[in-house]
Residue, then its C-alpha position, 0 to 999 in steps of 0.5 A: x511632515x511639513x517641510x520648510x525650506x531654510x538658509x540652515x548657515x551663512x553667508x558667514x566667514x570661516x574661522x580657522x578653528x572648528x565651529x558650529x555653523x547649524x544645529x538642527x532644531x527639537x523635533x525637527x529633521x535638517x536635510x542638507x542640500x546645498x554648501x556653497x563655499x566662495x574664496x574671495x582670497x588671492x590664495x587657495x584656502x581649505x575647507x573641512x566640514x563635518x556631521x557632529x563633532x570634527x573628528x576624521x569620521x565625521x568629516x564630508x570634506x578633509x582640508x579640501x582646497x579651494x582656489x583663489x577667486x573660486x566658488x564650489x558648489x557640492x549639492x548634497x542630501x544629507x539628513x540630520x536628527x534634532x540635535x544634530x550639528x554641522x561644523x566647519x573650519x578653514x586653514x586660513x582664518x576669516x578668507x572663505x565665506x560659507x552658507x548652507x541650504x536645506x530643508x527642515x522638516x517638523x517631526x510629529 
């Protein structure tokens, strides 16, 4: 299996509806490693992301906040089949600013 490194989103502004941020692609596997989400804002925003389709058991963080002025780094491995998706949202539209990294690795 070759793995290739990749920006999988972003650096791109959050809106305050769920949206897809990636998608892995066919007959390859995402592995996400790194979501680092800035606030530019002169207020704390939140932040909800999921695996799949937003929904309570899907998401990695519910309306977490993040401060004003603030970066947060969650350095992770999460895997997710061809097809999968990654979705976030803000409670403050177009304030934090998201980008993902990871690894895809081609199936076959």
């Amino acid at each position: 299996m070759a793995r290739i490194a990749t920006r999988m989103a972003g650096p791109a502004q959050v809106s305050n509806a769920a949206a897809t941020k990636y998608t892995v692609p066919a007959s390859r596997l995402g592995i996400i490693r790194h979501i680092h989400v800035y606030n530019p804002g002169r207020a704390a925003a939140t932040f909800t992301c999921s695996i799949g389709a937003d929904a309570a058991g899907t998401r990695i963080f519910d309306a977490f906040s993040i401060p004003a002025g603030t970066v947060y780094d969650h350095y992770c491995f999460y895997v997710l089949a061809a097809a999968e998706i990654l979705q976030a949202f803000s409670g403050t539209n177009n304030q934090l600013t998201l980008t993902v990294d990871g690894d895809e690795s081609v199936l076959g």
